[in-house]
KEGU-302761 format. One record per residue (C-alpha): x, y, z; residue in three letters. Coordinates in Angstrom, 1 decimal. Each point is the difference from the previous one (the first is absolute). Layout:
% KEGU-302761
X	Y	Z	residuo
X	Y	Z	ALA
...
//
This chain:
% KEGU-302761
X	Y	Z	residuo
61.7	5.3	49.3	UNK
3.0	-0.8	-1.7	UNK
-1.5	0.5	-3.8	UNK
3.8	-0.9	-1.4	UNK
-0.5	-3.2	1.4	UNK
-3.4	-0.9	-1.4	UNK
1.0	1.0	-3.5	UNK
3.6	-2.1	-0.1	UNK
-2.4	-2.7	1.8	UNK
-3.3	0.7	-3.4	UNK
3.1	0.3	-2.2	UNK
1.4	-3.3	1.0	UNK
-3.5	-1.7	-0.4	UNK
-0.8	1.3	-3.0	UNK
3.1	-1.2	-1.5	UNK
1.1	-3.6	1.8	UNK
-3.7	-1.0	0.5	UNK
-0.5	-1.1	-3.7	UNK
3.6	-1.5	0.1	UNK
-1.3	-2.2	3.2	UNK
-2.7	-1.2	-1.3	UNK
-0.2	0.5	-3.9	UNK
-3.4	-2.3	0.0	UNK
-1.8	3.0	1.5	UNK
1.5	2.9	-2.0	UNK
-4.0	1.1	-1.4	UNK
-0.7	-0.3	3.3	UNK
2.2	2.9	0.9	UNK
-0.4	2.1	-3.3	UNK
-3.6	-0.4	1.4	UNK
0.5	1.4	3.8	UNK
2.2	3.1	-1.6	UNK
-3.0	0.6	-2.1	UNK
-1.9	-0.1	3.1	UNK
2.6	2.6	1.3	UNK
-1.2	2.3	-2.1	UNK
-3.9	-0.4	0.0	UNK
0.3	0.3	4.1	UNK
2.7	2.8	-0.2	UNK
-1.9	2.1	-2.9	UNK
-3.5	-0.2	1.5	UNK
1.3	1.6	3.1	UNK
0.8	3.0	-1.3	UNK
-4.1	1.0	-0.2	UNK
-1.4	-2.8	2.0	UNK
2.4	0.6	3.1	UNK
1.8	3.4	-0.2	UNK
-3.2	1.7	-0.8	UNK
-2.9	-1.9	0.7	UNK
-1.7	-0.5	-3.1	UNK
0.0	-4.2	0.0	UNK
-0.5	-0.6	-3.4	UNK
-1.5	-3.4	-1.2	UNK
0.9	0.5	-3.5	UNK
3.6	0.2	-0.8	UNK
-0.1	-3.0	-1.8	UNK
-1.2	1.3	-3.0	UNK
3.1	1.6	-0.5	UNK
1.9	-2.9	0.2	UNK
-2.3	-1.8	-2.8	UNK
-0.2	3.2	-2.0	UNK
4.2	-0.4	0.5	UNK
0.1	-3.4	-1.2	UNK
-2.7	1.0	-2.9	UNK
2.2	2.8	-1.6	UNK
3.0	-2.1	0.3	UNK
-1.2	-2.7	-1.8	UNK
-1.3	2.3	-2.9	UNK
3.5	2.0	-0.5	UNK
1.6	-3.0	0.2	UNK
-2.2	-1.6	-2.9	UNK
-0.8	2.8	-2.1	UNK
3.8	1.2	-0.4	UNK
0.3	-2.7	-2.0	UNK
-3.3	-1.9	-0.8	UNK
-4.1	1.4	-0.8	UNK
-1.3	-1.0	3.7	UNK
-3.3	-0.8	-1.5	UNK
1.8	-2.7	-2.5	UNK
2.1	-1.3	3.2	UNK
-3.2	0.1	2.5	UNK
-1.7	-2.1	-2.4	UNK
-1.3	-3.1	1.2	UNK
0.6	-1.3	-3.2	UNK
3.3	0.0	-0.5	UNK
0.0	3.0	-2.8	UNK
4.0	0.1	0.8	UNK
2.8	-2.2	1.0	UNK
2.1	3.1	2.0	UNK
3.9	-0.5	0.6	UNK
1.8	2.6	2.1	UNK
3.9	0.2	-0.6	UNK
1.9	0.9	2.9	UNK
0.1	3.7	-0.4	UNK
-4.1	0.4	-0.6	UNK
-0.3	-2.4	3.0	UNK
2.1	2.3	2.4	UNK
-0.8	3.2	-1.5	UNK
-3.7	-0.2	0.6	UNK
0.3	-1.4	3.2	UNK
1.8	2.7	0.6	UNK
-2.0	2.9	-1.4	UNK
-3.2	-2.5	0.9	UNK
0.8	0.2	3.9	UNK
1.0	4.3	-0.4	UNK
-3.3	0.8	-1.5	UNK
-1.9	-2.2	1.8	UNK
0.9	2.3	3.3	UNK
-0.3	3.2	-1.9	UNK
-3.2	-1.5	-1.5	UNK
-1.9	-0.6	3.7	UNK
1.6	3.0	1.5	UNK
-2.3	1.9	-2.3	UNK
-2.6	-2.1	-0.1	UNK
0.0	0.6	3.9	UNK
0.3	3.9	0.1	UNK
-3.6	0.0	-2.8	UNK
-1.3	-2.4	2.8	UNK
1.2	2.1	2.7	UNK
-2.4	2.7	-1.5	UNK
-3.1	-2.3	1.2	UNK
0.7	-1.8	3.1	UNK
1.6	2.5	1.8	UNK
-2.9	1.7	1.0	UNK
-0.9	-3.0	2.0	UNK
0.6	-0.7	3.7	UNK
0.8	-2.6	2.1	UNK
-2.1	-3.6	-1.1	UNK
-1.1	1.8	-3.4	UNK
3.3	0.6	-1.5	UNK
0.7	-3.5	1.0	UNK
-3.2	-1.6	-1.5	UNK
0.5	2.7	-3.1	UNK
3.4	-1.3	-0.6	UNK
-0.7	-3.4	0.4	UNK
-3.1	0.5	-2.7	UNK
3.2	1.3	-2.4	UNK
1.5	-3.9	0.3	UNK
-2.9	-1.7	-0.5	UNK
-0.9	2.4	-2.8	UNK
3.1	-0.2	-1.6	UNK
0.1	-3.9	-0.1	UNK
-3.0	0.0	-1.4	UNK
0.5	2.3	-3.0	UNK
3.3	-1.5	-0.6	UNK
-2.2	-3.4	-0.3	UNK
-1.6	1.8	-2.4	UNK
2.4	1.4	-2.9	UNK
1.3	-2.5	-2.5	UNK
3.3	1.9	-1.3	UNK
1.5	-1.4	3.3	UNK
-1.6	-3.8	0.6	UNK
-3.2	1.0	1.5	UNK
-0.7	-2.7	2.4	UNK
1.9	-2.8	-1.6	UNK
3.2	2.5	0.8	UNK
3.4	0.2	-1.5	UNK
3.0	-1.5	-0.3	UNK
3.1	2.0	0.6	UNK
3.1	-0.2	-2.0	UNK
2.3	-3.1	0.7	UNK
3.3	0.8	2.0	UNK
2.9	-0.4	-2.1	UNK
2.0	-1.7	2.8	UNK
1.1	-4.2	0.6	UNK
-3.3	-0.8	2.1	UNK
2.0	-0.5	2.9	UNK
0.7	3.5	0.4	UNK
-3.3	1.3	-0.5	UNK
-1.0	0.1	3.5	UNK
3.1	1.8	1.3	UNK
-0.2	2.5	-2.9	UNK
-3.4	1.1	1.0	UNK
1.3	0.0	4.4	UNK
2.5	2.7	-0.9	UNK
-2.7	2.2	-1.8	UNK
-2.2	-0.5	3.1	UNK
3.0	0.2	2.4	UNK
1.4	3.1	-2.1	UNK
-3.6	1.9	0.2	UNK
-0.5	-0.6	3.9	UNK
3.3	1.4	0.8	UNK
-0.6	3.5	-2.2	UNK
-3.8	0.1	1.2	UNK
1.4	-0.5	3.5	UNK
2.8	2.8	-0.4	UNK
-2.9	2.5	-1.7	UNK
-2.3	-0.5	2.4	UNK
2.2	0.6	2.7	UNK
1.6	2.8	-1.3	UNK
-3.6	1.5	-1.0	UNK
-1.0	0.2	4.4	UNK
3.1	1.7	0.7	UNK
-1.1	2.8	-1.8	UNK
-2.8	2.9	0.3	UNK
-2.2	-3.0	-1.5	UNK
0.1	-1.7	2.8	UNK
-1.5	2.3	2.4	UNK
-2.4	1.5	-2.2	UNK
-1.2	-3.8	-0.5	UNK
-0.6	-0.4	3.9	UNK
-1.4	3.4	0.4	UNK
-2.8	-1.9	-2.7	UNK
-0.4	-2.7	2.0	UNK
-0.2	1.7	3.4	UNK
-2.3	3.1	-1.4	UNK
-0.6	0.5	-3.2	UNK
-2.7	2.7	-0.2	UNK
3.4	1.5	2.8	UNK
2.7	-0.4	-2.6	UNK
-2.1	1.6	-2.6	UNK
-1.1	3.0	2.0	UNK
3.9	0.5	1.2	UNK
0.7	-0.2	-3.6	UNK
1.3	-3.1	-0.7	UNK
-1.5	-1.2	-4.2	UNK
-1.0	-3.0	1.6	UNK
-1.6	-0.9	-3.5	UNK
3.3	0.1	-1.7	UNK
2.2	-2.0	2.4	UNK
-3.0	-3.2	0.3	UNK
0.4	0.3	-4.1	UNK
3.8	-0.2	0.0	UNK
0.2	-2.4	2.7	UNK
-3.0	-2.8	-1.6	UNK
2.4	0.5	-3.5	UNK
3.4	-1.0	1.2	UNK
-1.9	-2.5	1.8	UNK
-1.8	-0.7	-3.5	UNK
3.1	0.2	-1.6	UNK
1.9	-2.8	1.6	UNK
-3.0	-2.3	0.0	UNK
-0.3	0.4	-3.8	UNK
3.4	-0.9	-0.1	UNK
-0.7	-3.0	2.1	UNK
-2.4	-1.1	-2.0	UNK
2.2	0.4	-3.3	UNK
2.4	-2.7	1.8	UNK
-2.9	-1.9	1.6	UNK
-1.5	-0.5	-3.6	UNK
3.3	-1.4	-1.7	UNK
0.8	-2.4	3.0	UNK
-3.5	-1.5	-0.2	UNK
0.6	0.2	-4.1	UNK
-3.7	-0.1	-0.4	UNK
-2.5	3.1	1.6	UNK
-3.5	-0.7	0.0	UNK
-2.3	2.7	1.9	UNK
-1.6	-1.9	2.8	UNK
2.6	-1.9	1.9	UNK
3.5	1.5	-1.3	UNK
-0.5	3.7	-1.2	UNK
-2.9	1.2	2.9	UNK
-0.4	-2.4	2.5	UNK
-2.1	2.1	2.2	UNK
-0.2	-2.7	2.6	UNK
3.1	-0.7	0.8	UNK
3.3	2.0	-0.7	UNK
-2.9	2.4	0.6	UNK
-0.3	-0.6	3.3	UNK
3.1	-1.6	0.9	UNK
1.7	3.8	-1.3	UNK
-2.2	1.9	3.0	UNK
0.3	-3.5	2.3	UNK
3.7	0.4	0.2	UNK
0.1	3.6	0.9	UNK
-2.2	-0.5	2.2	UNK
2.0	-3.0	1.6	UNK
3.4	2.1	0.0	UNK
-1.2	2.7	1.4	UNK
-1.4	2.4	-2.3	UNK
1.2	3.8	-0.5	UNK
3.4	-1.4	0.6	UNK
2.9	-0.3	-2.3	UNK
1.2	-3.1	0.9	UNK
-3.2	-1.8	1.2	UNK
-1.5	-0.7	-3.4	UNK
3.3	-1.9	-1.0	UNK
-0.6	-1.8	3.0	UNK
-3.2	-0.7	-0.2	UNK
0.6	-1.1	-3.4	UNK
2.4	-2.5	0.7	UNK
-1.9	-1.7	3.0	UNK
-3.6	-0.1	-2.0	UNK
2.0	-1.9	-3.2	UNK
2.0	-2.1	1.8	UNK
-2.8	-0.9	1.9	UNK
-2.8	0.0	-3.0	UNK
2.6	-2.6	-2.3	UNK
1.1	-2.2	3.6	UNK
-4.1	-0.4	0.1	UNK
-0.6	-0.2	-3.5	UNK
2.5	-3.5	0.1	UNK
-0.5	-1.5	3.4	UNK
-4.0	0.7	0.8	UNK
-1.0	0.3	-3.5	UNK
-3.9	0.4	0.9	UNK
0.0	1.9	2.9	UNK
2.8	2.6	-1.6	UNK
-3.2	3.1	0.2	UNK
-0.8	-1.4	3.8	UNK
3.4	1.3	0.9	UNK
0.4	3.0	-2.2	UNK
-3.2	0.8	1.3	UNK
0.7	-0.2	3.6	UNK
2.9	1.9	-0.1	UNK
-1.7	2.9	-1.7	UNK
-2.5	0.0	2.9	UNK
2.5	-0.6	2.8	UNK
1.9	2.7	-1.5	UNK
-3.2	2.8	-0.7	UNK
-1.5	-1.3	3.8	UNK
3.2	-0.4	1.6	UNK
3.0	1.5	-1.3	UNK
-0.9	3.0	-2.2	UNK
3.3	1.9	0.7	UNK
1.6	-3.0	-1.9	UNK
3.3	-1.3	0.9	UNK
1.7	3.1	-0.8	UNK
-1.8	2.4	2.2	UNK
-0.4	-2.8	2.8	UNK
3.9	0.1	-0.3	UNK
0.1	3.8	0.4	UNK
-1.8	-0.4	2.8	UNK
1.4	-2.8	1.9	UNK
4.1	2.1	-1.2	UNK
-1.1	3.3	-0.7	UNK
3.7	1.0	0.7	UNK
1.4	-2.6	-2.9	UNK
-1.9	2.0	-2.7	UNK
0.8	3.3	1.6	UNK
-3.1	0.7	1.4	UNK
0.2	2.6	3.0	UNK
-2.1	-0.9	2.7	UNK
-1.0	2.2	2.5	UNK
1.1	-1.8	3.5	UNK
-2.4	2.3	2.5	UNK
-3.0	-0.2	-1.9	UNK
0.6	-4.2	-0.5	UNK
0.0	0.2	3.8	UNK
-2.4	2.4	0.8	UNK
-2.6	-2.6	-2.7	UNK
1.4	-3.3	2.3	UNK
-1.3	1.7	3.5	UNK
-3.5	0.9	-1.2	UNK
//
């Protein structure tokens, strides 16, 4: 597989496709968002095994911490949070781009440690514990979030206001997203070319294998759930400002959908894959927004059988059904006398 090819051929999306058709430009910020969740949550769920239902509560507790440097910096958040209007805030340019900037930093450094104290807990569950454990985290988290006042409670908050002509707006918040994709992309990669990588798969293959040949299995799940933390915090932190208003239920932890859609997309692409989460990404949203404006109603009926053609039918996912059908695209060695010897039994 020619990888120069697909990037010059992401590259060129990502950067004409808003151009072509600048109605749709959240649209896109949206599916590079997606990007990431798929991309981030196959770093545990598919190069080790451990499917975690729950790493969306980093991406609210992203948005969360965001939102509160980005206020307090310059404003008490209670004062702003109030839902009585304690303050009128006004944000010059420089507060505006500062905090977003320190906002979206924190915000990943924030999770990833939030995810290494949770990491202490859940990793000493297996298989469809960790992934009901994890995704007892979310629910918790949204819950608790509903319940502290400093930041909104239920009723939510609303973020600072971009300092930008409005028509801008939309393409100032694509770059971030576009920007964020590419570097998770680029770490991500770069992370399974290293000893990481095959320690990871040892995990999933063996673990109780890996640990007895030596291998700190504890250590590399922790590292690998924070840099996935990380970049969904981040996520979250740009998420928050595009929306302009974060609320706990629907925008900061919506458990039941970029919940599932993060671990539906992996799963589509082909999971355990570098490349299969981006394209599983990209199918699911394109598909999820063409149903969401043609067959408004039945948009679930055909998420919903897709997930089970793909789980029933098609669990390799598109990338692994390609490595099968071209093995020797994606340099895959294949032995010819034992594919015969298998076709004569």
């Amino acid at each position: 597989m020619n990888e120069k090819l697909i990037y010059i051929g992401l590259a060129a999306f990502g950067i004409l496709g808003p151009i072509a058709f600048p109605d749709y430009i959240i649209q896109f910020a949206v599916l590079w968002i997606m990007v990431i969740m798929a991309s981030t949550w196959d770093i545990t769920g598919g190069q080790m095994g451990y499917n975690s239902l729950g790493n969306i509560a980093f991406f609210g507790v992203g948005m969360y911490i965001s939102a509160c440097i980005q206020v307090s910096m310059f404003y008490d958040l209670g004062d702003f949070t109030a839902s009585y209007g304690a303050i009128k805030p006004v944000f010059t340019d420089l507060q505006y781009y500062t905090g977003l900037g320190l906002g979206i930093v924190f915000a990943g450094v924030g999770c990833s440690l939030f995810s290494l104290l949770l990491g202490l807990a859940v990793f000493g569950l297996r298989g469809p514990y960790f992934a009901i454990g994890t995704l007892g985290v979310a629910v918790a988290a949204r819950e608790i979030a509903g319940t502290i006042d400093v930041i909104g409670a239920g009723a939510g908050i609303a973020m600072p206001f971009l300092p930008l002509p409005i028509e801008y707006r939309s393409a100032f918040f694509y770059v971030l997203c576009f920007i964020l994709a590419v570097f998770a992309h680029l770490v991500i990669r770069w992370l399974f070319k290293t000893q990481f990588g095959l320690a990871a798969n040892a995990i999933r293959d063996d673990e109780d294998k890996a640990e007895a040949m030596g291998i700190p299995t504890l250590r590399y799940k922790q590292v690998g759930w924070a840099i996935a933390a990380f970049f969904m915090g981040c996520a979250g932190a740009v998420f928050g400002n595009m929306v302009g208003y974060i609320e706990p239920l629907e925008v900061a932890f919506p458990v039941a959908t970029f919940g599932i859609f993060m671990v539906a997309m992996s799963l589509l692409g082909g999971k355990g894959t570098l490349w299969g989460p981006v394209l599983g990404a990209i199918f699911f949203h394109v598909v999820k927004e063409a149903t969401w404006t043609y067959l408004l109603g039945l948009q679930w009926v055909v998420l919903g059988l897709i997930l089970i053609l793909n789980i029933v039918y098609f669990q390799q996912g598109i990338m692994g059904w390609l490595q099968a059908k071209y093995p020797e695209r994606f340099g895959i060695a294949v032995d010819e006398s034992t594919s015969a010897s298998k076709e004569g039994v």
